[in-house]
C-alpha positions as CSV (number, residue, x, y, z in Angstrom):
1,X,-71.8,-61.8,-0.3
2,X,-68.3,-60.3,-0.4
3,X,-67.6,-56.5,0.7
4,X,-66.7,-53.5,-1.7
5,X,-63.3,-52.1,-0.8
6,X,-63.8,-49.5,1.7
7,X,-62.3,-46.2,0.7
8,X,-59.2,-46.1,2.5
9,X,-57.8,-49.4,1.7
10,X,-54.9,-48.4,-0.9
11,X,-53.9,-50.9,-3.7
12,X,-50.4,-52.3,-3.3
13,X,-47.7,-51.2,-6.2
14,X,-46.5,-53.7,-8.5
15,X,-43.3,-55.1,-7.2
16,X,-42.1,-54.7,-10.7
17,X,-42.2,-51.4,-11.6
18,X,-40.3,-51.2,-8.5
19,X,-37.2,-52.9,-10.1
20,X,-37.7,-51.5,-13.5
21,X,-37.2,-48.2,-12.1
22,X,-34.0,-48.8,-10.0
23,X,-32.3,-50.9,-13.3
24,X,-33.1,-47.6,-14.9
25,X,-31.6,-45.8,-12.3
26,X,-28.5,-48.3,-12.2
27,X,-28.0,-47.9,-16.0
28,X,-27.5,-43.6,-15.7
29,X,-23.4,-43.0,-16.8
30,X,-21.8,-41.8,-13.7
31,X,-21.4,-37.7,-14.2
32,X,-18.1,-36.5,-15.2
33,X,-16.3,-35.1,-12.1
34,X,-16.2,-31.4,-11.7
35,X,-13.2,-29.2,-12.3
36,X,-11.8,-28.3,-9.3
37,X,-9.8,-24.6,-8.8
38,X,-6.9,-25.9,-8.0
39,X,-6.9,-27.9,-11.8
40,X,-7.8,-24.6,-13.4
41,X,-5.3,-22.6,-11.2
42,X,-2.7,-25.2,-12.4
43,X,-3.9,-25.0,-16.3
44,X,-3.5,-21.3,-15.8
45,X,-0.1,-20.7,-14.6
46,X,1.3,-23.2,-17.0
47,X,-0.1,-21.1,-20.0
48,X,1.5,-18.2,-18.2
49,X,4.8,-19.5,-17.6
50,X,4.5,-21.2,-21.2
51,X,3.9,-17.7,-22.5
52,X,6.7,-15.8,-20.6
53,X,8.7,-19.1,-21.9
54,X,8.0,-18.3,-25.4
55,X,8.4,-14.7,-25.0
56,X,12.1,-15.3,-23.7
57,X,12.7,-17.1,-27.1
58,X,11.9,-14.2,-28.9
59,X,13.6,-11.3,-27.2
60,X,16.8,-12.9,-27.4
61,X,15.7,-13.8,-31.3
62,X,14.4,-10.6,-32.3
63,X,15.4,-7.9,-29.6
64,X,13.0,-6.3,-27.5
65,X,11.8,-3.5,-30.4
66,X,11.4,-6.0,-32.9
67,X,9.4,-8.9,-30.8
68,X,5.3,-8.5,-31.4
69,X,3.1,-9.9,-29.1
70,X,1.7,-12.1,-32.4
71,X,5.0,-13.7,-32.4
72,X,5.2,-14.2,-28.5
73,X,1.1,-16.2,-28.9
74,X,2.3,-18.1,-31.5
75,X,4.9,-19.7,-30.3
76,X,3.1,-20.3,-27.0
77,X,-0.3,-22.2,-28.8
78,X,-2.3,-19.9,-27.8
79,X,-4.6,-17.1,-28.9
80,X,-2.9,-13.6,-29.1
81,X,-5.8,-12.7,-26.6
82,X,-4.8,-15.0,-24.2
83,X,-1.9,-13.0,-23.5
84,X,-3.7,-9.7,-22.9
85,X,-5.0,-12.2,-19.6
86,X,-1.8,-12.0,-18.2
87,X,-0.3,-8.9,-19.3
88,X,-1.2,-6.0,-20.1
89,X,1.4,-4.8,-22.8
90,X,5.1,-6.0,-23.7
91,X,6.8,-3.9,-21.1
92,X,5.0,-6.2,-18.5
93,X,5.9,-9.3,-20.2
94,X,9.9,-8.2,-20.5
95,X,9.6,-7.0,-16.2
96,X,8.2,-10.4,-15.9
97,X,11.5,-12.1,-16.8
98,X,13.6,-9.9,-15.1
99,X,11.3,-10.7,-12.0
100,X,11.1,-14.4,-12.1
101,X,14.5,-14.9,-13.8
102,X,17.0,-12.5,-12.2
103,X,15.2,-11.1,-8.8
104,X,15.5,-14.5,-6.6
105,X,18.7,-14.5,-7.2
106,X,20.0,-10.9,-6.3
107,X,17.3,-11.9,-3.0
108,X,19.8,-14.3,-1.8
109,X,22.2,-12.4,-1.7
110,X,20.8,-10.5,0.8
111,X,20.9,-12.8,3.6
112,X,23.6,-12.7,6.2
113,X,26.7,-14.8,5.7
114,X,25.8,-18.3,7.3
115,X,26.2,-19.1,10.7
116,X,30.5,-19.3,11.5
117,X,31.1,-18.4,7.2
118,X,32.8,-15.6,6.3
119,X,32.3,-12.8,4.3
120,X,34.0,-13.7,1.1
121,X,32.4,-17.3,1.4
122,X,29.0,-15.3,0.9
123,X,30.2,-13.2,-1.9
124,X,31.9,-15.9,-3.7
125,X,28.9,-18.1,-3.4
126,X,26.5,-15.4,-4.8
127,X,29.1,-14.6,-7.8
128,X,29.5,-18.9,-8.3
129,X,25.1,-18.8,-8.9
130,X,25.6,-15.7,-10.9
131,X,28.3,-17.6,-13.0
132,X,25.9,-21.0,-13.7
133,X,22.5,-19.5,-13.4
134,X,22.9,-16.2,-14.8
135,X,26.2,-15.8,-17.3
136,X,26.1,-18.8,-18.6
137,X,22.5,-19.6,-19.7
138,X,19.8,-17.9,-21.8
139,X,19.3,-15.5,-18.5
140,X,21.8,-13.6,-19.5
141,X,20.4,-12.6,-22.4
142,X,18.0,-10.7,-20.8
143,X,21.0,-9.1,-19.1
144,X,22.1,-8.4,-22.3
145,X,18.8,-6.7,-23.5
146,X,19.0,-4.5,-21.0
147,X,22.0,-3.1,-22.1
148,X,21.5,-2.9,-25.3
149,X,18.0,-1.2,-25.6
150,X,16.9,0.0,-22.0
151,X,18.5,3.7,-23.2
152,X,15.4,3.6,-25.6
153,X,13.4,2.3,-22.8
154,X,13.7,4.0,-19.4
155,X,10.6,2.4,-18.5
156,X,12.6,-0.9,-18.6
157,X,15.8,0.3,-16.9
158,X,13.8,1.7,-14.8
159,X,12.3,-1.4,-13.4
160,X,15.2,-3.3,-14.0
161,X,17.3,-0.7,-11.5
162,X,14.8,-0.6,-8.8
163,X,14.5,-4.4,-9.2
164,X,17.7,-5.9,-8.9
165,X,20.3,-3.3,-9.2
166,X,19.6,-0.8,-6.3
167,X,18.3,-4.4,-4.5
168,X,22.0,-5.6,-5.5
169,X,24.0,-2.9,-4.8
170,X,22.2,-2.5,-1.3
171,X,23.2,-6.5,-0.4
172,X,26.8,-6.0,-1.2
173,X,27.0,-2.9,0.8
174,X,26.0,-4.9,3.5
175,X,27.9,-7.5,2.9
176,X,30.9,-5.2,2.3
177,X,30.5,-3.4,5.7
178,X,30.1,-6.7,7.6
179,X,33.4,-7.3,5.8
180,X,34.8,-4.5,7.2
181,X,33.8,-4.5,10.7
182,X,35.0,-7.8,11.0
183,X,38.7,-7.1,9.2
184,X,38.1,-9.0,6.5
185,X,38.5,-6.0,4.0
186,X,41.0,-3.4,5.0
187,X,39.3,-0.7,2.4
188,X,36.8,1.5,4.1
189,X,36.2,3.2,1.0
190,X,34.9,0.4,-1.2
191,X,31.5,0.2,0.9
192,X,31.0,3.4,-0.9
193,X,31.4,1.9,-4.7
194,X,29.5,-1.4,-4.3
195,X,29.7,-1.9,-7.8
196,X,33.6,-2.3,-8.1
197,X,33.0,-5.6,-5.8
198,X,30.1,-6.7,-8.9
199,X,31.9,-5.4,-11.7
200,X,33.0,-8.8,-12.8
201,X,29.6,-10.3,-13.4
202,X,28.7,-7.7,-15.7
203,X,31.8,-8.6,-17.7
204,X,31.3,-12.2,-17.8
205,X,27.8,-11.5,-19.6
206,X,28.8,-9.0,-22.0
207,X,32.1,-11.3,-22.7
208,X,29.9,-14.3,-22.9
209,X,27.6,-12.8,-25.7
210,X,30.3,-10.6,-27.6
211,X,34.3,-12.6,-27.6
212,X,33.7,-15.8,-26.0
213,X,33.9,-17.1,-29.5
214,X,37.3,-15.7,-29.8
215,X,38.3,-16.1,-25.9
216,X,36.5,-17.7,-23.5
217,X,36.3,-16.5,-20.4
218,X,36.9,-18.4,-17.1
219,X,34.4,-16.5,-15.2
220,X,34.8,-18.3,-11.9
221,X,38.3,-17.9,-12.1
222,X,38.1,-14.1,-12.7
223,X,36.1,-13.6,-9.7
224,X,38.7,-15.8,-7.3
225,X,41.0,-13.4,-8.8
226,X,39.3,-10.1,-8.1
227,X,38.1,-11.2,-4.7
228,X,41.7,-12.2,-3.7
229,X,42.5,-8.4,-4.6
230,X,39.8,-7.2,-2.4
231,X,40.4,-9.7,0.5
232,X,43.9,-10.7,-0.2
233,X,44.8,-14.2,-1.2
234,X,43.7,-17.2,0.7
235,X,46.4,-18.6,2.7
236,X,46.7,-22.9,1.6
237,X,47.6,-25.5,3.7
């Protein structure tokens, strides 16, 4: 006579259902890898530099009174609110230019001369980048802009003094008085006017955008010229 299971004897599970379940398991599509901040901190300053590349495009096609933020979304692909996400009005857009365009380089030119260079080596260098990077390219335009329409817009000038001109002028007046104390430049008085020692670049953007048609301009050239005034010619071997 055989015995009833006892209560605590536990029926084994089928191996089967075993290996159903994992197959199932092994069938499950792999889940799509998360986004990661750094992807979306890339995504997002490409639409903004996208969007300050489009607004460039239409400043110097429209002017800064006539360019509408509409225009500036459209040109980027993207939604006119996007650009409310980055800035707040069209003022901020146009300082936005002026600070990644123009600001880095007026900030080199606040470094010392290098190490056993003299001072007109660091001045003509700074005026040789203003030439290529500045003069000479769609940069200039903004340059341009400012002339033409910051009267109507102090805000603007405002910004665009206490950006890179007072930042400028403050630069060459060191450079200038290093110039001096070293007898490089025999005028005292011209750490005083700054400007006379900048004057040229100004020129070779409003001559770029105005009679280069007519004459172009050797804008290198120029500057060996007016820095051979200031520091006297160099002597050749």
């Amino acid at each position: 006579m055989s015995k009833a299971p006892t209560s605590t004897e536990v029926p084994a599970k089928p191996v089967r259902s075993r290996r159903v379940a994992s197959g199932a398991a092994a069938t499950k599509p792999p889940k799509a890898a998360a986004k990661t901040p750094a992807n979306r901190a890339e995504r997002t300053a490409e639409r903004r530099a996208a969007i300050v590349e489009a607004a460039l495009d239409e400043f110097i096609a429209r002017g800064f009174t006539a360019t509408r933020l509409d225009d500036v979304a459209r040109r980027a692909g993207v939604a006119k609110g996007t650009i409310y996400l980055h800035f707040k009005d069209k003022e901020s857009m146009f300082e936005e230019l002026i600070r990644t365009a123009i600001v880095p380089l007026v900030g080199r030119m606040q470094s010392p001369p290098p190490l056993g260079g003299t001072v007109r080596d660091a001045i003509e260098s700074f005026a040789f980048a203003f030439v290529q990077e500045i003069a000479s390219t769609r940069r200039g335009d903004i340059v341009r802009l400012i002339v033409a329409e910051g009267p109507r817009f102090p805000v603007i000038a405002d910004f665009y003094y206490r950006e890179v001109v007072s930042r400028g002028l403050a630069g060459m007046r060191a450079l200038i008085e290093l110039g001096i104390g070293r007898g490089e430049i025999q005028h005292k008085n011209l750490a005083r006017f700054p400007q006379i020692m900048v004057a040229p670049a100004l020129i070779a953007v409003i001559w770029q955008s105005l009679f280069a048609r007519h004459a172009p301009l050797d804008a290198i050239e120029m500057f060996r010229v007016h820095l051979d005034l200031i520091f006297g010619e160099r002597r050749t071997t």
